[in-house]
C-alpha positions as CSV (number, residue, x, y, z in Angstrom):
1,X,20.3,42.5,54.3
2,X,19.3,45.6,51.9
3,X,22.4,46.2,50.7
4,X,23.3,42.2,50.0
5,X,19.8,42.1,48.3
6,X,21.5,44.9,45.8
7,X,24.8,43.1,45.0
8,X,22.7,40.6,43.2
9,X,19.9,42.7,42.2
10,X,19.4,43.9,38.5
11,X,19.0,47.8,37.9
12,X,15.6,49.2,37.7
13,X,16.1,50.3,34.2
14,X,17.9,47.2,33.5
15,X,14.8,45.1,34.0
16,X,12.7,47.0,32.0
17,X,15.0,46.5,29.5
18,X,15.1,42.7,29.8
19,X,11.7,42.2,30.8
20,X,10.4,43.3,27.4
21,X,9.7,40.9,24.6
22,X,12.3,41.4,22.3
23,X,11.3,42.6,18.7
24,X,14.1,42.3,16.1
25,X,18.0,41.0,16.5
26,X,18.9,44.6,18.3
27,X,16.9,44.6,21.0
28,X,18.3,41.0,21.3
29,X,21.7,42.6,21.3
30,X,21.0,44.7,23.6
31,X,19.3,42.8,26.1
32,X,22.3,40.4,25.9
33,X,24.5,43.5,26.4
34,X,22.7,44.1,29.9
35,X,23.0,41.0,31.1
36,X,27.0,41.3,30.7
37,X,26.8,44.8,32.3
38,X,24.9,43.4,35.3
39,X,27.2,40.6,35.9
40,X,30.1,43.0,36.1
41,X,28.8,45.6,38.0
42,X,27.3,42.4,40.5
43,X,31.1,40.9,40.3
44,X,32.7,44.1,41.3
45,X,29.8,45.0,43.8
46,X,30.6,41.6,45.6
47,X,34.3,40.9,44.9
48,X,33.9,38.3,42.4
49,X,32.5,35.8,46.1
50,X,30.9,32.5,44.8
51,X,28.6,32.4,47.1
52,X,27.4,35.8,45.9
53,X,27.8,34.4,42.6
54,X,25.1,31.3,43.3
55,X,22.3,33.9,44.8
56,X,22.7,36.1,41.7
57,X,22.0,33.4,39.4
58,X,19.4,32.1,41.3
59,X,18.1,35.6,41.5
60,X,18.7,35.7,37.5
61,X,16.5,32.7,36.6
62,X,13.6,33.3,39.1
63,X,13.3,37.1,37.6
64,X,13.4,35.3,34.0
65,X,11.1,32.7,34.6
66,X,8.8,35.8,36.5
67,X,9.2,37.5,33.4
68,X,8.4,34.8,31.0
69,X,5.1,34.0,32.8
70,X,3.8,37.6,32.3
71,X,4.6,37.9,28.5
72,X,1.6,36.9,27.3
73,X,2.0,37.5,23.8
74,X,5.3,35.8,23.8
75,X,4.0,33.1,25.8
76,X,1.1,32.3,23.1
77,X,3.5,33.1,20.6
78,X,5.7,30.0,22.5
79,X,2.4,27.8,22.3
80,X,1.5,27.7,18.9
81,X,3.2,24.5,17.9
82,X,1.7,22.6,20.6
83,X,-1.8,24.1,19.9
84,X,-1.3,23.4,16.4
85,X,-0.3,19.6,17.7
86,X,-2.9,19.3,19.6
87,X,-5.5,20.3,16.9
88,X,-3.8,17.7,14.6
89,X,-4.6,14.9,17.2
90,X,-8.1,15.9,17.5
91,X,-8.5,15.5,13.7
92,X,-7.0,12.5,14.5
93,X,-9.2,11.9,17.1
94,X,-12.1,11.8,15.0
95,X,-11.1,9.6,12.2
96,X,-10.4,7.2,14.6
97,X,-13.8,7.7,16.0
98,X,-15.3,7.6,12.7
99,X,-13.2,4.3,12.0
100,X,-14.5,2.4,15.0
101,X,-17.9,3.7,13.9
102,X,-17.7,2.0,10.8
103,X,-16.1,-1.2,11.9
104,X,-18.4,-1.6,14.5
105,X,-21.1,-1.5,11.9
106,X,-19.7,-3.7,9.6
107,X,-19.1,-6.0,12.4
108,X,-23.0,-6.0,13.1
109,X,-23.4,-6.4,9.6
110,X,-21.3,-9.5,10.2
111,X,-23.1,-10.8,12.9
112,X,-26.1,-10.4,11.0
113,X,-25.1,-12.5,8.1
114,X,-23.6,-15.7,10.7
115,X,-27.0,-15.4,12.1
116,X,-28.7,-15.7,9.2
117,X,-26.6,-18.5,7.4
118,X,-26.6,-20.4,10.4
119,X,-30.9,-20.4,10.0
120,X,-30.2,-21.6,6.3
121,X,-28.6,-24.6,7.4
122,X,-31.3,-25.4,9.5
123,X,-34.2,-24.5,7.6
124,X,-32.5,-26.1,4.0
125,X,-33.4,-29.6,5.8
126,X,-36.8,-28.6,6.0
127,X,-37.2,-26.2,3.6
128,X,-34.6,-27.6,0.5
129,X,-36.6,-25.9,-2.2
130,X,-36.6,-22.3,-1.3
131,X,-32.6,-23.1,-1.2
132,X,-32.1,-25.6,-3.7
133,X,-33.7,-25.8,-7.6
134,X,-35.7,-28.7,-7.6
135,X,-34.7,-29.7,-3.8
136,X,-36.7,-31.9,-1.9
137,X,-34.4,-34.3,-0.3
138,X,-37.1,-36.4,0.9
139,X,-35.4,-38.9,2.6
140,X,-38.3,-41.3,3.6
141,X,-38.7,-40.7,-0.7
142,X,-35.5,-41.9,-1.2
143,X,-35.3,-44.8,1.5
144,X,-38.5,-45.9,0.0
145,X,-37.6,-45.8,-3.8
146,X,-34.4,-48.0,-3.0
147,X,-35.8,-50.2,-1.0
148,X,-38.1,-51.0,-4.1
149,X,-35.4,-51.0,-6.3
150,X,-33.3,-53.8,-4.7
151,X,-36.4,-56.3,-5.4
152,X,-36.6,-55.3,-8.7
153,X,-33.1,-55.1,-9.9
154,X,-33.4,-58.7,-8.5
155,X,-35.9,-59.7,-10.5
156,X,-34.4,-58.3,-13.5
157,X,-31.2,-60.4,-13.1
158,X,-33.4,-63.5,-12.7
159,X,-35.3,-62.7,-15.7
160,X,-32.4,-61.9,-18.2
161,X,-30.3,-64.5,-16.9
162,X,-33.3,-67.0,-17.3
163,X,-34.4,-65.3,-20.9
164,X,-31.3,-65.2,-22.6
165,X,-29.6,-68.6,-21.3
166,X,-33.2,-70.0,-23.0
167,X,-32.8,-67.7,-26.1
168,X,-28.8,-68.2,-26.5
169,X,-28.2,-72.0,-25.1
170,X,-31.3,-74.0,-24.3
171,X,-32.4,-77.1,-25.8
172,X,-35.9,-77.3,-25.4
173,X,-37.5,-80.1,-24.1
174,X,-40.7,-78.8,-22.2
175,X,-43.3,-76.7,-24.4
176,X,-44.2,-74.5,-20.9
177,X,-44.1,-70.8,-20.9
178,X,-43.0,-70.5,-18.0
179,X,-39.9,-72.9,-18.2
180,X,-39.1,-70.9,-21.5
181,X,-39.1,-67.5,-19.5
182,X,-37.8,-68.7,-15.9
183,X,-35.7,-71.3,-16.0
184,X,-34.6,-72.2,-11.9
185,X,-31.3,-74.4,-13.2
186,X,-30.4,-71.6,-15.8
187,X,-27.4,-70.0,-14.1
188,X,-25.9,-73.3,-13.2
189,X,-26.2,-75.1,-16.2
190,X,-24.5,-72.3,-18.1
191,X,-21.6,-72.1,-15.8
192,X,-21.4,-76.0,-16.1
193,X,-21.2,-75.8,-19.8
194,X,-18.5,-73.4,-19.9
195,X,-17.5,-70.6,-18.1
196,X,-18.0,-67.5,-20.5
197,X,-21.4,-69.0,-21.3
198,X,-21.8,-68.3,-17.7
199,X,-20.6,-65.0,-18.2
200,X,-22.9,-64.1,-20.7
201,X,-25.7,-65.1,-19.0
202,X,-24.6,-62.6,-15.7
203,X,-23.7,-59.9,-17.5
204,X,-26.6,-59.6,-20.3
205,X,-28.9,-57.9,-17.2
206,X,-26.2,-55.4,-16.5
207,X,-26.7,-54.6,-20.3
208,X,-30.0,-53.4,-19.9
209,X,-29.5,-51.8,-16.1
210,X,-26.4,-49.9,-17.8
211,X,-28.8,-48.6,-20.5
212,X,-31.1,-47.7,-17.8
213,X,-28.4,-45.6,-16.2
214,X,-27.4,-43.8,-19.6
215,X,-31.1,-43.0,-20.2
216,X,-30.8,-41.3,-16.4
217,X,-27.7,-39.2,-17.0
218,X,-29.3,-37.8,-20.4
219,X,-32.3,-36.8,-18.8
220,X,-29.4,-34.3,-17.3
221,X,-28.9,-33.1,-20.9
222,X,-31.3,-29.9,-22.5
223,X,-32.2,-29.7,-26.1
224,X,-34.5,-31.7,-28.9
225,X,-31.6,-34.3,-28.8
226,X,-31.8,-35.3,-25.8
227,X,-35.5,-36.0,-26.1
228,X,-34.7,-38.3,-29.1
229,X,-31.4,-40.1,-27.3
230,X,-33.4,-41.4,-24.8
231,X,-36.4,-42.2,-27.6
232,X,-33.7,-44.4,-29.3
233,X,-32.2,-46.1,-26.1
234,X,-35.7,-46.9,-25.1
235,X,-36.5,-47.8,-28.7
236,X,-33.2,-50.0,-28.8
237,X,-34.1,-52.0,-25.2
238,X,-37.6,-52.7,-26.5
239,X,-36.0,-54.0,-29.9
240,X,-33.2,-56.3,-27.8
241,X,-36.1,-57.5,-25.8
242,X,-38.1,-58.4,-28.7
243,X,-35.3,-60.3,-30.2
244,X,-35.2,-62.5,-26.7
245,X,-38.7,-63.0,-26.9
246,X,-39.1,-63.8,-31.2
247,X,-36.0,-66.4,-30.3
248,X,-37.7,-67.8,-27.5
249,X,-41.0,-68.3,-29.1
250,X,-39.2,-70.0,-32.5
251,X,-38.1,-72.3,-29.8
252,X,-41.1,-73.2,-28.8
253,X,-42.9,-72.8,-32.0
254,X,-40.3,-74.9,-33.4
255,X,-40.5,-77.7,-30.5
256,X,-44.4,-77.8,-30.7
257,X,-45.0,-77.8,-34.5
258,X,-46.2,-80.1,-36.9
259,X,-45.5,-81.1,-40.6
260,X,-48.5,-78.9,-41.9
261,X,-47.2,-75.9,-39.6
262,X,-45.8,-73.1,-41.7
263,X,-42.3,-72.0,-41.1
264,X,-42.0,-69.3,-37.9
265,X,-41.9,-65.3,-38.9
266,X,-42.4,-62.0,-37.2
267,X,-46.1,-62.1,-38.2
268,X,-46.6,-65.3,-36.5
269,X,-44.8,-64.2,-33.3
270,X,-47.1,-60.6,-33.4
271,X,-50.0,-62.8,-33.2
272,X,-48.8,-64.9,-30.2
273,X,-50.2,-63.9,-26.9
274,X,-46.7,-65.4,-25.9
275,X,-44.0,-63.5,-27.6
276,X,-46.0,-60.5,-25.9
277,X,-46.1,-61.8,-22.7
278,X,-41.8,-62.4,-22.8
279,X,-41.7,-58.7,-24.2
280,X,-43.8,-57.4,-21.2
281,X,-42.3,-59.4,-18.8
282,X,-39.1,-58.1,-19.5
283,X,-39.2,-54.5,-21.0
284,X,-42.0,-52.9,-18.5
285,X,-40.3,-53.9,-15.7
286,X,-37.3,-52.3,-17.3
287,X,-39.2,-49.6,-17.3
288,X,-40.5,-49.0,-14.1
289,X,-36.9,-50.3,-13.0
290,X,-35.8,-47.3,-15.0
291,X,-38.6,-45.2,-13.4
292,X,-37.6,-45.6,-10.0
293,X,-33.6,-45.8,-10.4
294,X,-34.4,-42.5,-12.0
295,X,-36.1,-41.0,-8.8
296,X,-33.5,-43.3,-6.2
297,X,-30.8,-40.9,-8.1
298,X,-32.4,-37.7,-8.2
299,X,-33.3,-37.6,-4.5
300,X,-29.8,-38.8,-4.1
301,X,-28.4,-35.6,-5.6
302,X,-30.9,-33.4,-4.3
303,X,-29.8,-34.7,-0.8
304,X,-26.1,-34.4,-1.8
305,X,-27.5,-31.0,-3.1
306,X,-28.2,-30.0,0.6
307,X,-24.8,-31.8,1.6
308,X,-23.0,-29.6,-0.3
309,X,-25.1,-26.4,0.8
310,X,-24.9,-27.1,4.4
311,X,-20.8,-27.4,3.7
312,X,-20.6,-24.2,1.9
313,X,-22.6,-22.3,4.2
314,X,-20.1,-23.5,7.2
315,X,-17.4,-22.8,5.4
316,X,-19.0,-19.1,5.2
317,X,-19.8,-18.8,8.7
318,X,-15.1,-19.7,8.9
319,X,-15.3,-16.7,6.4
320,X,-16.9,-14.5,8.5
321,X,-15.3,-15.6,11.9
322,X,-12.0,-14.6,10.0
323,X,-12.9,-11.2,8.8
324,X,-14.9,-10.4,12.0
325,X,-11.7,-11.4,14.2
326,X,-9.6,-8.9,11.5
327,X,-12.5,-6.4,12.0
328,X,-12.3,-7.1,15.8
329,X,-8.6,-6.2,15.7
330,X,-8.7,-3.0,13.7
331,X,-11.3,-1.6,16.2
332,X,-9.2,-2.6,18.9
333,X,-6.9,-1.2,17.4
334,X,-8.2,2.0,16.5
335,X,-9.4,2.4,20.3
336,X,-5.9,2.0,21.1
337,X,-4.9,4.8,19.0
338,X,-7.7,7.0,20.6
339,X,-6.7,6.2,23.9
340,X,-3.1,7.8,22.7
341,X,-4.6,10.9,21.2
342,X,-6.9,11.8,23.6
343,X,-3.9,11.5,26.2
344,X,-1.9,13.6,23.5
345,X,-4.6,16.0,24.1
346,X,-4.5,16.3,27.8
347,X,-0.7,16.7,28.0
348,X,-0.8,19.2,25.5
349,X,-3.3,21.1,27.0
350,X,-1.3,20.7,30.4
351,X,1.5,22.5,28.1
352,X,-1.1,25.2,26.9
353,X,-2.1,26.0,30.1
354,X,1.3,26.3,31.8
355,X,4.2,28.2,30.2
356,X,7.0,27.9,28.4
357,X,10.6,28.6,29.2
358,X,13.2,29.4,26.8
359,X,15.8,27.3,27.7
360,X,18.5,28.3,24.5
361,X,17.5,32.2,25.1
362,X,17.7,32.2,28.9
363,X,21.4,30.0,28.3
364,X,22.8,32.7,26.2
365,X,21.8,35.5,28.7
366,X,23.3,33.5,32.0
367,X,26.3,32.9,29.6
368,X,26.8,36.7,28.9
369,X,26.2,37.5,33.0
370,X,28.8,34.8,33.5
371,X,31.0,36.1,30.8
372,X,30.3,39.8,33.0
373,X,31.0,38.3,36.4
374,X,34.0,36.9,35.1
375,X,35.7,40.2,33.3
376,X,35.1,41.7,36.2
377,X,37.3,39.5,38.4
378,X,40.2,39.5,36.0
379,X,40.2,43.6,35.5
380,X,38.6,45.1,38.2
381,X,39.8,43.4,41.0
382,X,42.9,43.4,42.4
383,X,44.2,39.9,43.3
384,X,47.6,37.9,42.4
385,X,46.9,35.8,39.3
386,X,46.9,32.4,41.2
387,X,44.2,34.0,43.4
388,X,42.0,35.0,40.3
389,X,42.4,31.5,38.7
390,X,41.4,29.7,41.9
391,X,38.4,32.4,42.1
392,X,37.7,32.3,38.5
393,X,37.9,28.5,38.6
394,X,35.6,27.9,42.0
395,X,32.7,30.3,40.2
396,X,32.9,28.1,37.0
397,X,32.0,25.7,39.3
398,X,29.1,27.4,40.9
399,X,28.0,28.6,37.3
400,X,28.1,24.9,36.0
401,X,26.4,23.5,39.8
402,X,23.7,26.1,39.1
403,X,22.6,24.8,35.5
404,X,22.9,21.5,36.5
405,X,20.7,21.7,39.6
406,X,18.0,23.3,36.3
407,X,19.2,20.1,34.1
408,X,20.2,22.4,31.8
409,X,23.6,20.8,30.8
410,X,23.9,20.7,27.4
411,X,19.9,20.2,26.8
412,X,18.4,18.9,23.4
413,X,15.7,21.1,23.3
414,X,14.8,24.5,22.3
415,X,11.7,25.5,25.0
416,X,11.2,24.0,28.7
417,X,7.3,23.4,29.3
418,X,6.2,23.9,33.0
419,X,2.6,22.3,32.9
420,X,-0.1,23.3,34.8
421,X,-1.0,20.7,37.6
């Protein structure tokens, strides 16, 4: 058993040799220039056997991996990229971590702000003016001002329709007041004498309501000139009321007087009680027609006001769903990542702590004992040449057998990690 042990054993000296981390290109040399040495003293020692052939390279790698474990400084040397790596993924590491960090915070900030518009759509309905300029909404206000309105805007067509079929078309033949200011047959008695005079008669109230509504939108307006636009359209309504009422009374005065009465003028009408009654009758209920329309529209818009609030405030909250479900994603995603670092890590650290083989270095030295072994066969030993080919041939087979039970046919990489379990 001793003296198999030595056909496959390397020299004392020759180990040394080997076993040493080599320096510069020489001692590379050199080494490799052993290895050849040992395989042709082992190939002339056993006869060129396979089977001798298969325990000396077995023998070769476990005394080079031995070796390779106990060179330290080669060994750290070895690990350098993969500590280097590995620090890279920590700094990686942490900007992930610092990235969630900061996404999670904006994503409170987030929540925060969906919270809080969420309470402004409530509170705006009870609350309009801390939201809204000049926001009320009142609705009870605004269901209460129309309801008003509708009577009055009645009234108003009754009145105009009445006043100017008697100023326009009426033949007087009753000196009352009040069948010169309301007539019940006015409407229908127009329409029966033509048709436009029945259109004049409906659509002389719109007249005024339209002014009404112009007066409203320029109360929208800023500036001196708005003050006197609204001066003049009140100034002008008064003035075509006036007219209804100085017509309607010349009627009248005209229907009532005598031979000594002197002929009908503005001064006259001013001092009629009459003429001032059609005015009034007409123009201050215009007025506080005016009034309330006014208010009916303006609680209108503010509760359109808090319409379009509430709407803009949900279509923030969509906003924020959005970016938080981006936000969401990136932090996902950013876990993800330092799931695969930290894993990184630990491999890496498995590689750190283990050792690495040279796999390119350890080739080139079981090449040059092969190389050895197989000068030795065709010099040194005397066989017929179709003996050495069959011999040469069969260890070529247990030289390629070997590497392939090590999976080291034709490998793609430069260093073999063994990690420690």
């Amino acid at each position: 058993m001793k003296s198999l042990q030595q056909l496959f054993s390397l020299k004392k000296t020759e180990v040394s040799q080997i076993n040493s981390s080599p320096q510069n290109e020489e001692d590379r040399e050199q080494i490799r220039i052993t290895y050849y040495q040992s395989g042709f003293a082992a190939s002339i020692k056993a006869t060129g056997k396979p089977i001798v052939l298969r325990a000396c390279l077995q023998n070769l790698f476990s005394s080079f991996e031995d070796q390779c474990r106990k060179q330290i400084l080669e060994q750290e040397r070895l690990k350098q990229p993969y500590r280097e790596e590995q620090e890279k993924s920590r700094t990686e590491l942490k900007k992930c971590e610092t990235a969630v960090g900061i996404y999670e915070q904006k994503e409170q900030e987030i929540e925060h702000k969906i919270e809080n518009t969420q309470h402004e759509i409530v509170d705006v309905k009870v609350n309009p003016q801390k939201y809204i300029d000049d926001g009320k909404g009142g609705s009870a206000q605004f269901y209460i001002g129309l309801i008003l309105l509708l009577p009055i805007t009645l009234y108003l067509l009754v009145f105009y329709i009445s006043a100017s079929y008697s100023a326009f078309f009426k033949e007087f033949t009753d000196s009352s007041l009040t069948a010169a200011i309301f007539d019940a047959d006015a409407l229908t008695n127009a329409l029966k004498a033509s048709w436009l005079e029945g259109v004049l008669v409906i659509t002389i109230p719109f007249v005024f309501m339209g002014l009404g509504y112009v007066i409203h939108m320029m109360q929208k307006g800023i500036g001196i000139k708005k003050t006197f636009r609204i001066i003049a359209l009140f100034a002008t309504t008064f003035l075509f009321d006036g007219l209804l009422a100085y017509v309607i009374e010349k009627k009248i005065y005209e229907f009532n007087k005598t031979p000594d009465s002197p002929l009908y003028d503005l001064e006259i009408a001013l001092h009629q009680s009459e003429f001032w009654m059609i005015i009034f009758a007409g123009f201050v209920v215009y007025v506080i027609w005016g009034l309330v329309f006014d208010f009916v529209m303006k609680e209108n818009e503010n509760k359109d006001k808090i319409r379009v609030f509430i709407r803009g405030k949900k279509e923030e909250i969509i906003n924020f769903e959005k970016v938080k479900l981006i936000n969401l994603n990136k932090i996902l995603d950013f876990k993800n990542k330092m799931d695969n670092h930290r894993g990184d890590i630990k491999v890496l650290q498995s590689k750190i702590d283990g050792f690495v083989f040279p796999v390119k270095e350890y080739l080139n030295y079981h090449n040059q004992y092969k190389e050895g072994w197989f000068q030795a066969i065709g010099t040194e030993i005397a066989l017929a040449k179709n003996q050495k080919d069959d011999l040469l041939t069969e260890c070529d087979s247990i030289a390629l057998e070997h590497l392939k039970s090590l999976d080291l046919i034709n490998p793609d990489f430069q260093h073999l990690v063994y990690s420690k379990n």
